[in-house]
Structures are given as C-alpha cells and as structure tokens.
N, C-alpha and C positions, 0 to 999 in steps of 0.2 A: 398480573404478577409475573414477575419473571426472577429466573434460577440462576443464578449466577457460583460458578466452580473456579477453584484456582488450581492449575494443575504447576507442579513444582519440579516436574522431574527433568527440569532444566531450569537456567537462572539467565535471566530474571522469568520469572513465573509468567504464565499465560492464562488470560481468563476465557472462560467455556460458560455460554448462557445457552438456555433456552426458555420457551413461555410453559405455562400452565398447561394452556388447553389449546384445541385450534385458533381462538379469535387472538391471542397472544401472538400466536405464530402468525397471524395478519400482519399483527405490528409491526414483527421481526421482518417479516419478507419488505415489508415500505420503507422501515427505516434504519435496514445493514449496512452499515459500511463498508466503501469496495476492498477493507483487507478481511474481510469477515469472509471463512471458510462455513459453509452448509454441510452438516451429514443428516443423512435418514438411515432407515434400513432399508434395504433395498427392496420392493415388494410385496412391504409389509407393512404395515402402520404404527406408527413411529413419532416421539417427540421430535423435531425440529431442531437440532444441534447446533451450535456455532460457535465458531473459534473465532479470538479475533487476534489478529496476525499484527505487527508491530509495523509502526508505516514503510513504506518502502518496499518493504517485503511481498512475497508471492505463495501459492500454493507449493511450489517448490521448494520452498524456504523454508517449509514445518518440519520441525524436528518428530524423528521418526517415534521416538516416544510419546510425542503430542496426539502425533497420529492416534496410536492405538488408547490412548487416556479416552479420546472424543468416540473409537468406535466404541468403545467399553460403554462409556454412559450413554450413546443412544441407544445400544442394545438393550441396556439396561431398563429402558424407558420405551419399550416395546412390549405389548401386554404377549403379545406370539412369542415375537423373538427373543425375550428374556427367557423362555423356556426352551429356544432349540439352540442347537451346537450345529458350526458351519456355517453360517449364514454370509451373507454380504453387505456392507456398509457403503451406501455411495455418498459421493465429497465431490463439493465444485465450488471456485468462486461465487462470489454472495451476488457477482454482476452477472452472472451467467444465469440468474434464476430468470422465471417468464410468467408472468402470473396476466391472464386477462378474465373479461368479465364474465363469461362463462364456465370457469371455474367454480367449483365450490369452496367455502370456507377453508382455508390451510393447505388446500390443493397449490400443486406448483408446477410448472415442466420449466423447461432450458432453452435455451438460444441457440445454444451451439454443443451437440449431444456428445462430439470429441473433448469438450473440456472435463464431462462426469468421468473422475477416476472411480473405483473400487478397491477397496482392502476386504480381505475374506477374513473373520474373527470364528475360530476355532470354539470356543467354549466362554463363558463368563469366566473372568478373574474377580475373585471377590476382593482381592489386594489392593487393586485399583480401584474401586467402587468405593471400599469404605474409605480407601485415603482422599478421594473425590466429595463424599458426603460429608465430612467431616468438615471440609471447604465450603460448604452449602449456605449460603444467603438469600431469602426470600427478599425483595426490594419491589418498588413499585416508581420503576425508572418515567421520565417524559421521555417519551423515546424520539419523537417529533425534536425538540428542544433540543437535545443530544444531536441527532444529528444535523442540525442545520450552524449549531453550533461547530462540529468538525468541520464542514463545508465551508462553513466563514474561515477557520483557520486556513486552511486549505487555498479558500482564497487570496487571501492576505498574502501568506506563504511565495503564491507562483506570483502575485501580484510585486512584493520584494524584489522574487528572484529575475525578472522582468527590467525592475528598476535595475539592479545592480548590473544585468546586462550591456544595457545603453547606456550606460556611466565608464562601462570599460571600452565599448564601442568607441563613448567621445573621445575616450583618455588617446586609447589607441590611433584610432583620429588623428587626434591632436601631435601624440609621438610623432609619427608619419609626416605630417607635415613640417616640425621642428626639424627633423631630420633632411627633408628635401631643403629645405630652407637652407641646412647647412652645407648640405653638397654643393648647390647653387654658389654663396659665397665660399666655400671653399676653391670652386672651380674659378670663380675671377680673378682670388688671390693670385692665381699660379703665375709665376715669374713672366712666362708666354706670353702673356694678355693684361702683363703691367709695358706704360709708355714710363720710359727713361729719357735722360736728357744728356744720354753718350752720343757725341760724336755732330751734338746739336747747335752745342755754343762755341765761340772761341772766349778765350777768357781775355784774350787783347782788346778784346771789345768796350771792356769796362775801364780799360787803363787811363 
C-alpha cells in the first residue's frame, strides 16, 4: 500500500507519497522516478518521503513551502521524531539513492554524499498535517508498470526530439546549399564574365 498527499500550497498542487511499511519503501527505492525528491529524518527511523517534482524540473525548483509540507509529514511519520523538537530532515534526488545487497530491508545510502541537502524543522505544525491528512489516499499502485511506463514516454519524447533534430539539420543542409547554388549563378551573371558581340562584327558584312 502506498500513501499518497496533495500538497496545494502552490498551484498546480504537488503530489507527496510514501509506503506503508519497509518492504513498500523497497518498491519506492526500485521504482522512483528521477524527478522524485527522497526525505527521511535524519538519524532517526522514519517513513520514506517523496515528492515528485514536475518533469524538467530539479531539486532546486521545489517551492520552499513544498519543502517544509514534506519535512512536516515525515516527521510526522517518525515514531522518535514526531515527539522531539529541532530535529533534521535530509532530501536528495530519488537518483542519488544507493541501495545494494547488503543492505537490509528499506535501508539506503547515496552516491554522492554532497547532493544530501538538510532542513532543520523546529516543532510539529499541526496546520500542515491535518491540511496533509485530509489529502490522504490509501492506493495499491503497480509501481513496476508506472514506471516503465514513464520511461516509454520518455523514450518516445527524446526519440521525437532526435527526429526533429535531423529534419532541421537536412532543412538547414538544404538552405545552405540553395544558397551557394545562388551565389555561384549569381557570380556568372555578372556583366565581367558575360561574352558580347561589341566590336566583333561589321554590320557591312551582311549587306
């Protein structure tokens, strides 16, 4: 099962998932999407967070109120951290996680330890929690299906954008040569490099 949030404190709204339990959070780790942002709490044991970010877009690109919507509900989702104040929330691209086989269930480290940012959350907001709950959909996604399905778009997508490339290449091409083509005759017209018939005939000749 998995949790899925709409948070609205921008437009167009943003969706916030996480799993049930650890082997959920298996799923998630296999089958995020690379605009899908990861939170935990930091050092603590924690639901499994994720944002998913609008395509194109970057960790950069989350609106700062998104931000603290997502530390809010994992804190929330912290059997520790829902009880302390101050804590830390870390965030990194969904490409940046690292999961191998000696890990245990829902366990995860990172690739590249500069991309984990941190937001430090002062105290629970209940304002944001219950406007979060209240968005609350229990679902029982393919999550496999889902994303090989994005992946085909995706493919298609640069496979297009690909095509339209080498269709402006030919075009272009093509201009370029039209164009030499015309300088060429234009340069023969030129009066220099026409033969005339001044000064060639007499005209008694015909008489």
């Amino acid at each position: 099962m998995v949790f899925y949030f709409k948070s609205a404190v921008v437009s167009p709204p943003y969706t916030i998932y996480m799993g049930k339990d650890k082997y959920e959070n298996e799923d998630l780790i296999k089958y995020g999407w690379p605009e899908d942002i990861w939170f935990h709490v930091d050092k603590l044991s924690s639901a499994h967070v994720y944002l998913r970010m609008p395509k194109g877009t970057t960790i950069e690109d989350m609106p700062k109120d998104i931000l603290i919507d997502c530390a809010q509900l994992v804190k929330n989702n912290s059997i520790q951290g829902c009880k302390m104040n101050n804590i830390n929330v870390v965030y990194t691209p969904w490409g940046n996680l690292k999961k191998t086989a000696d890990m245990d269930v829902g366990q995860i480290g990172f690739h590249r330890q500069k991309e984990v940012k941190i937001v430090a959350v002062e105290k629970k907001i209940n304002e944001i929690i219950n406007r979060l709950e209240k968005t609350k959909e229990e679902l029982y996604p393919d999550l496999a299906a889902e994303k090989e399905s994005r992946d085909r778009e995706e493919r298609n997508e640069k496979k297009a954008e690909l095509q339209e490339q080498k269709k402006k290449e030919k075009e272009e091409t093509k201009k370029k040569k039209e164009t030499e083509e015309l300088r060429n005759y234009s340069s023969l017209m030129k009066s220099d490099n026409m033969t005339t018939n001044e000064g060639g005939y007499d005209s008694d000749e015909f008489m």
